[in-house]
C-alpha positions as CSV (number, residue, x, y, z in Angstrom):
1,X,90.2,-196.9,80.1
2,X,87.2,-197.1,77.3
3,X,84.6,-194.4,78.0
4,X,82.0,-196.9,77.9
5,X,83.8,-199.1,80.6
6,X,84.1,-195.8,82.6
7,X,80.4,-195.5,82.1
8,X,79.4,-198.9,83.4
9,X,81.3,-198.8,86.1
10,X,80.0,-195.7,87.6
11,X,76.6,-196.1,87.0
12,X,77.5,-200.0,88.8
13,X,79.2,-198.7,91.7
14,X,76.9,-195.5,92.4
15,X,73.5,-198.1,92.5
16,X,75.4,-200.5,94.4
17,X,76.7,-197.7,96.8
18,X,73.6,-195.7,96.6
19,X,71.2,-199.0,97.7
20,X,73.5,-199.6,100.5
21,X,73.1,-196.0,102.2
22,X,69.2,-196.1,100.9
23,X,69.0,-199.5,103.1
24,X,71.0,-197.7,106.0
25,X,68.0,-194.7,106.1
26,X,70.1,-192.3,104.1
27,X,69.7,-190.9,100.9
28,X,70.9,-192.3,97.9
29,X,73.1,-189.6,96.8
30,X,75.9,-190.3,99.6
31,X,76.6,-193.8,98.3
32,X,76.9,-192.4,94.7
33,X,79.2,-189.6,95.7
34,X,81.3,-192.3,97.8
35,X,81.1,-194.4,94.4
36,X,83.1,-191.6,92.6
37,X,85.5,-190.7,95.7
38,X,86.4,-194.9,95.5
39,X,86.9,-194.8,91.3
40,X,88.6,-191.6,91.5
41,X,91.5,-192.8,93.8
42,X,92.4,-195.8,91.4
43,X,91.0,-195.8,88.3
44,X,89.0,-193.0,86.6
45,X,90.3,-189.1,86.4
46,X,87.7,-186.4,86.5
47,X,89.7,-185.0,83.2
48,X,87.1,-186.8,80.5
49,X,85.2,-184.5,78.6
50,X,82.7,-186.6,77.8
51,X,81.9,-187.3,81.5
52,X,82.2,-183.8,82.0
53,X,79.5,-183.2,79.3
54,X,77.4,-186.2,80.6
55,X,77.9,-184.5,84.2
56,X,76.7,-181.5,83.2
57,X,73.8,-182.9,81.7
58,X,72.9,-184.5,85.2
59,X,73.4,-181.3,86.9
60,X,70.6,-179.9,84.1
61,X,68.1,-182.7,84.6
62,X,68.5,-182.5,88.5
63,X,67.9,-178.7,88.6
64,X,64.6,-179.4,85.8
65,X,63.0,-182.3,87.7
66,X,63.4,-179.6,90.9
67,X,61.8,-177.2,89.6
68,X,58.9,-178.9,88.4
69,X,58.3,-181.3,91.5
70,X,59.3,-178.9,94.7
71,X,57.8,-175.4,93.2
72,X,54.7,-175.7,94.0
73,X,52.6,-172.5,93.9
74,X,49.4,-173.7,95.6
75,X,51.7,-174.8,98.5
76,X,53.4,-171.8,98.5
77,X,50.9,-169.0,98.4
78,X,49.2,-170.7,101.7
79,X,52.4,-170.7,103.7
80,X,54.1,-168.2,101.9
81,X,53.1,-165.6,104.8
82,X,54.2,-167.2,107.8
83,X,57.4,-168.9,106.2
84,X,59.0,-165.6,104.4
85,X,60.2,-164.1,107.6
86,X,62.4,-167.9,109.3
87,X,63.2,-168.3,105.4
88,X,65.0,-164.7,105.1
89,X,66.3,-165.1,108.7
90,X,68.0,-168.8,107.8
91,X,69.4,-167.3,104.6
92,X,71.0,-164.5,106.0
93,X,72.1,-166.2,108.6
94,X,73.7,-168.9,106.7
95,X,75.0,-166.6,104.2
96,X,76.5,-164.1,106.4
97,X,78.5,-167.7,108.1
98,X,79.6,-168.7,105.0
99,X,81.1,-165.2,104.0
100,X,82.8,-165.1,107.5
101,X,84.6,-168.6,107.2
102,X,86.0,-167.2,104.0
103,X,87.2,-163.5,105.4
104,X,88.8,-165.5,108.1
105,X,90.5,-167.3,105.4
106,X,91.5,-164.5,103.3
107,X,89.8,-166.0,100.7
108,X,88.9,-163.3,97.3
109,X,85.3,-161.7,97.8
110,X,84.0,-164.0,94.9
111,X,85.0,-167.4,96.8
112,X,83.4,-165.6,100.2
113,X,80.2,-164.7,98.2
114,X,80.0,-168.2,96.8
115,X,80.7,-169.9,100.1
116,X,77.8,-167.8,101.6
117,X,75.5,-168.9,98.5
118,X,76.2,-172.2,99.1
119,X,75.6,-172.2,102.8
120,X,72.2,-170.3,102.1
121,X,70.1,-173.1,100.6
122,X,68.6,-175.9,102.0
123,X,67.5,-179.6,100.6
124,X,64.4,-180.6,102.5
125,X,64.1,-183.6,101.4
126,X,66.1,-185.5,103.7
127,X,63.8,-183.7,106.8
128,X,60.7,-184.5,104.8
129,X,60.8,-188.3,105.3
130,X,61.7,-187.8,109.1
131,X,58.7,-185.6,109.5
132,X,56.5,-188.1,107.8
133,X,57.5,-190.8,109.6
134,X,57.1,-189.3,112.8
135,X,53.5,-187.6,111.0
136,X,54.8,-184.0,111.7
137,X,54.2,-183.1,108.1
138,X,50.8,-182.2,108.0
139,X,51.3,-179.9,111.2
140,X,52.0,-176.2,111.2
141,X,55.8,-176.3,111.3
142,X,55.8,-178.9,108.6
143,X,54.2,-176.9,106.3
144,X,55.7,-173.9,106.5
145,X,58.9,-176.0,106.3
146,X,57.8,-177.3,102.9
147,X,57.2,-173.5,101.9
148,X,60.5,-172.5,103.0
149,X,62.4,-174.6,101.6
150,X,60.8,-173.5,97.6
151,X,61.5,-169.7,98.8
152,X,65.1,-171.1,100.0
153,X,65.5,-172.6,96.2
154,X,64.2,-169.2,94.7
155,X,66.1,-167.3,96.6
156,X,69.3,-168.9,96.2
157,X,68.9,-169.3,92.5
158,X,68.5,-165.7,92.4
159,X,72.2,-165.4,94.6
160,X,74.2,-168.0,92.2
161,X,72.9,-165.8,88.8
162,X,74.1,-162.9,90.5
163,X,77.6,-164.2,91.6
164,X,78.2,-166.4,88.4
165,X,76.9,-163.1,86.3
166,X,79.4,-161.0,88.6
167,X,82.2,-164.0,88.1
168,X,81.8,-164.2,84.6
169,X,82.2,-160.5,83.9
170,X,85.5,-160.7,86.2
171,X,85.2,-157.8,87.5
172,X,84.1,-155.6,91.0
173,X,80.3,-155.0,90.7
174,X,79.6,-151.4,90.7
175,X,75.8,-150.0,91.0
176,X,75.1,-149.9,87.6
177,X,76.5,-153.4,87.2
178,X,74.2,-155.2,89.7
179,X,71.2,-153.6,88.1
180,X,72.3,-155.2,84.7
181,X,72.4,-158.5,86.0
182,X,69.3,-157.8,88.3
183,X,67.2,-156.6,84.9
184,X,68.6,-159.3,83.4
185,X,67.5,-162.2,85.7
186,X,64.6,-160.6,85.6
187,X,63.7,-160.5,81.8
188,X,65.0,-163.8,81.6
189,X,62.0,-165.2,84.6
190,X,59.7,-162.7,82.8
191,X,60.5,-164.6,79.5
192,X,59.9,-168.1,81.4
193,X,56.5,-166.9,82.8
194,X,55.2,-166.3,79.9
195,X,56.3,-169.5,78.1
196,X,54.7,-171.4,81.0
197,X,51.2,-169.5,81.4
198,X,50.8,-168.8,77.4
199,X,53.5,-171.5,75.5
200,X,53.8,-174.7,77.3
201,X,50.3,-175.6,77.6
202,X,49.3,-174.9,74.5
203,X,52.5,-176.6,72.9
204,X,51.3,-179.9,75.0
205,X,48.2,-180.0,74.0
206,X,49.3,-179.9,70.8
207,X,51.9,-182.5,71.2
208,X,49.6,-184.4,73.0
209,X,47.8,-185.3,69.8
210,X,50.7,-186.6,68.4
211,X,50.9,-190.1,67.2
212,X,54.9,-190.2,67.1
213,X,56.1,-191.9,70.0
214,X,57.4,-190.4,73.0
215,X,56.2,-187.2,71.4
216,X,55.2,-186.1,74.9
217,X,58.3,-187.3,76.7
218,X,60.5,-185.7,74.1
219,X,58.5,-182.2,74.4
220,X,59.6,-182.2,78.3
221,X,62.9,-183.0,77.3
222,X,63.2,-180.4,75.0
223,X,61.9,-177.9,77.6
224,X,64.7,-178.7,79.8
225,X,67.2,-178.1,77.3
226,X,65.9,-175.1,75.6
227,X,65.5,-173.2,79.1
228,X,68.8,-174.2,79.9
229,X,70.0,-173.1,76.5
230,X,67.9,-170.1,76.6
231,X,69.5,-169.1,80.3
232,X,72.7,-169.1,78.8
233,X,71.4,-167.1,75.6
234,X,71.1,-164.2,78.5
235,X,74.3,-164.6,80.4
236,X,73.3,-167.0,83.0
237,X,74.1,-170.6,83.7
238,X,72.5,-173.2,82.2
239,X,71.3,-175.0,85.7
240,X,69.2,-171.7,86.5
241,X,67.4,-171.8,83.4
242,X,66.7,-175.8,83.6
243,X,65.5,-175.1,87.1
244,X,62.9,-172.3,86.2
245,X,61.7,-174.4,83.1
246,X,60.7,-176.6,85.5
247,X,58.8,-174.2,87.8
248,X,57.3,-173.0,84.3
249,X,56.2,-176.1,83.4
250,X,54.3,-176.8,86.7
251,X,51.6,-174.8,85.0
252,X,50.9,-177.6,82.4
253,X,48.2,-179.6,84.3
254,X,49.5,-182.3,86.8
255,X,48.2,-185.5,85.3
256,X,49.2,-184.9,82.2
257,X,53.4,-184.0,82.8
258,X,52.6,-186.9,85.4
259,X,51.9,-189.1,82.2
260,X,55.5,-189.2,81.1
261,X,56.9,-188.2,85.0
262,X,58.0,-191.8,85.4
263,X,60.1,-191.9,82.1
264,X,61.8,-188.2,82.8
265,X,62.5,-189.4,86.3
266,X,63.8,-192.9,84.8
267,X,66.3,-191.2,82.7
268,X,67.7,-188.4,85.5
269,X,67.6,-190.6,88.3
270,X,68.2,-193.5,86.4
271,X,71.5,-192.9,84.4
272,X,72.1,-188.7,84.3
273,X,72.1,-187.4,88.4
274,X,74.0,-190.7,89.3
275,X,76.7,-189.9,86.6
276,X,76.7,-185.9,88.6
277,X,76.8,-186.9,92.2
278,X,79.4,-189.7,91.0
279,X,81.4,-186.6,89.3
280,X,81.2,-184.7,92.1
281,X,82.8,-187.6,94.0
282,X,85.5,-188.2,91.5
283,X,86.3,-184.0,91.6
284,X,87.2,-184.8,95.4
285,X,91.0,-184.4,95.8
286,X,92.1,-187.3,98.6
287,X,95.1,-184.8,99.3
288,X,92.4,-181.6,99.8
289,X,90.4,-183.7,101.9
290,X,93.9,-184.0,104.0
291,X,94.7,-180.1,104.0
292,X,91.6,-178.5,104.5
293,X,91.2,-179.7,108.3
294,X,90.5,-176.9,110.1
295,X,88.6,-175.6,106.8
296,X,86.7,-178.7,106.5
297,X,85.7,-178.7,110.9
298,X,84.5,-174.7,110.8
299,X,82.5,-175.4,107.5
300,X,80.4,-178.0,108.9
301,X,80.2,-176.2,112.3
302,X,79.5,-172.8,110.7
303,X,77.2,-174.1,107.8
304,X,74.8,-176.4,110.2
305,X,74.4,-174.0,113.2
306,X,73.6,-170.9,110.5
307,X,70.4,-172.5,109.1
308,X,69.7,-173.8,113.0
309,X,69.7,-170.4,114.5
310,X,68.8,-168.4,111.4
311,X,65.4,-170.8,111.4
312,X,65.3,-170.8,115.3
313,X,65.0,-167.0,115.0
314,X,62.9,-166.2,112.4
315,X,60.2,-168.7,114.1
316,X,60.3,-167.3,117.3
317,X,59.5,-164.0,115.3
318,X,56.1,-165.2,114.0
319,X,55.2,-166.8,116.6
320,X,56.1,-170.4,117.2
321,X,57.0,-171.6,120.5
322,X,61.0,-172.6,121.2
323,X,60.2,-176.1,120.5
324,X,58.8,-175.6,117.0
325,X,61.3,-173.1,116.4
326,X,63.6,-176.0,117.5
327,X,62.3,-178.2,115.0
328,X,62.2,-175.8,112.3
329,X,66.2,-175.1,112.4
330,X,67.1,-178.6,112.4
331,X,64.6,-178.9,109.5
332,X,66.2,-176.5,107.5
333,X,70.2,-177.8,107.9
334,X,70.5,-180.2,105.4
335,X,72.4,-179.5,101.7
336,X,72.1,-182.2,98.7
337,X,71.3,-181.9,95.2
338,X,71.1,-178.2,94.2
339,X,74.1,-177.4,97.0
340,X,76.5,-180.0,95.1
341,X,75.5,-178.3,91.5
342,X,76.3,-174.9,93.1
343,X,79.9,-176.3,94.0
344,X,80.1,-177.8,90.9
345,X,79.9,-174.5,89.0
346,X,81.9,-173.0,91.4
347,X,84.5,-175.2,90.8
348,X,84.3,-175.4,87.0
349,X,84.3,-171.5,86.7
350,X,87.4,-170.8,89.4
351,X,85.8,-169.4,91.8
352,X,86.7,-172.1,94.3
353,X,89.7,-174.1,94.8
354,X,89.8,-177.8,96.0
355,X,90.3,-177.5,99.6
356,X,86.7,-175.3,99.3
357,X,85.5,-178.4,97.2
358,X,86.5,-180.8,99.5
359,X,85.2,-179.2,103.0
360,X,81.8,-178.6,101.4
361,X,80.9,-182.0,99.7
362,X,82.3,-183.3,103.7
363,X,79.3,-180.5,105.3
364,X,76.9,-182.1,102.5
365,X,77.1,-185.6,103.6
366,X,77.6,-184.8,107.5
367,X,74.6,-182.8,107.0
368,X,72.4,-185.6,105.6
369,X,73.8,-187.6,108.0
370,X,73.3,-186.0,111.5
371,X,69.9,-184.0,110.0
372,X,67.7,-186.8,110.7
373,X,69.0,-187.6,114.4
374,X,68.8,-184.5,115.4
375,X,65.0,-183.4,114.2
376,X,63.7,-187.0,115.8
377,X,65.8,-185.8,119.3
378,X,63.5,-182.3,118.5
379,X,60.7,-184.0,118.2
380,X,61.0,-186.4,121.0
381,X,62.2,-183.9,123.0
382,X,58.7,-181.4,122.3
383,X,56.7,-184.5,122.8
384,X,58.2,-185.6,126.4
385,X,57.5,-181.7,127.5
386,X,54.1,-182.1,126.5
387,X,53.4,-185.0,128.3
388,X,55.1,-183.8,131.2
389,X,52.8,-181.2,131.4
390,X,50.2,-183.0,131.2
């Protein structure tokens, strides 16, 4: 089949797919996963490089537009306090489930570390419409949620450069290995820092007074895919240094990136992270999906009850009461966008096979599924107790 026929009907099916789920309360990106899963059992293979490239590029422009919405440092220095300890309780947590489902497995220590990185972060999006709905946003567990979940991304970002670094070098990390990639990640976010207090503004400014067209749009562009480049200039993946350009161009001033947001977001959401989470779908194996039963049941049990007792804990440590700390570790189950790119680069580099593929993309979607249930049934649930004590 033509490439460009390929094209079209993905992008067809995943807005057709994704409007259906959006209409049902769910995110978007389950209908265009379910697009690829239904094109990759009759009529496209995941075997074209140009939808890997294409793919790719998604994965890059999800990552940047991350960085540069959900990192926000105001937000985070004011919560940063209470939320550090339920964030490095839910990650440990998490990742200390994921590493056991793979011991129990046998799996090699590489596919157990990746496992436990992708159990460790959270996509908070799908909690954040819940909580505004029910107006629980603005209250204390809602915003140290919201903080949380940017120290989740950080942290996790951190875990995949070190286990891609460690993959990549194919060997056992000794001491003096781990500090290499540690000083490494390091420089590299030093690097980024500077670009995005010193560089980046004063680069817009200047491209701001262009007359070319789309001389602003194409600057943010460019951003995304020289960090990305630039990431992979020091020996990590691409996706980290997308998502980091982002967070470094959150210093540029907020109306003006917001000037051209529309069009970045137009182009990502529009055509490129359709085309990824369509990938993803058409990277699903129907005969993995088959063998990895028991797999597939302890991943979702293990990967959704980590991040609901890791949170649970750690807020019943600074001080909320069981029902916020309730609310908190439902909060904090759902995976999405950065969880699928992390499996994606698991997959493409080896470190996972497709029975591991398969039981994870199932946790992501049961995840976004049953997330939203359960933190209204929290929320309920606090609310009766009140009023019975009342």
């Amino acid at each position: 089949m033509h490439i460009l026929l390929q094209l079209l009907l993905i992008l067809f099916l995943a807005k057709v797919f994704g409007e259906v789920v959006e209409r049902a309360g769910f995110p978007s990106i389950l209908g265009e996963i379910a697009a690829g899963v239904s094109l990759g059992l009759f009529l496209i293979r995941p075997d074209n490089d140009a939808l890997i490239f294409l793919s790719e590029l998604g994965a890059i422009f999800l990552l940047f537009t991350a960085g540069y919405k959900e990192i926000n440092l105001q937000e985070l220095k004011a919560s940063s306090k209470v939320a550090f300890v339920p964030t490095i309780s839910q990650v440990l947590v998490a990742f200390g489930s994921g590493f056991l489902i793979g011991s129990i497995f046998e799996f090699q220590f590489m596919t157990c570390l990746f496992i436990g990185v992708t159990f460790s972060v959270t996509s908070i999006g799908v909690s954040v419409r819940t909580l505004i709905d029910l107006d629980y946003l603005s209250k204390k567990v809602g915003s140290t949620m919201l903080a949380s979940a940017i120290l989740d991304d950080l942290i996790g970002i951190f875990m995949l450069s070190v286990v891609v670094s460690i993959a990549a070098d194919q060997q056992m990390p000794s001491g003096m290995h781990l500090l290499a990639i540690a000083a490494r990640i390091l420089c590299f976010i030093a690097v980024m820092v500077i670009l995005g207090w010193k560089v980046f503004p004063v680069l817009f400014e200047y491209v701001h007074r262009m007359h070319v067209r789309e001389s602003i749009f194409a600057f943010v562009i460019m951003t995304a895919l020289f960090s990305a480049y630039l990431a992979e200039a020091f020996g990590l993946h691409a996706v980290i240094g997308a998502f980091i350009g982002g967070a470094a161009l959150s210093s540029v001033p907020l109306a003006k990136i917001q000037e051209v947001q529309s069009k970045v977001d137009g182009i990502s959401y529009g055509v490129f992270i359709p085309i990824f989470f369509a990938f993803i779908g058409l990277s699903v194996n129907s005969g993995s999906i088959a063998g990895a039963g028991i797999l597939s049941v302890l991943v979702v049990v293990m990967a959704l009850s980590g991040k609901l007792i890791g949170g649970f804990i750690g807020s019943k440590i600074v001080g909320f009461d069981s029902y916020d700390s309730l609310i908190f570790g439902v909060g904090v189950m759902p995976r999405a966008g950065v969880e699928l790119v992390l499996l994606s680069i698991g997959r493409n580099m080896g470190i996972i096979d497709d029975q591991v593929f398969a039981a994870i993309v199932l946790m992501v979607a049961v995840s976004v599924l049953v997330t939203p249930v359960l933190l209204k049934f929290a929320i309920g649930f606090k609310e009766r107790s009140e009023m019975l004590r009342e």
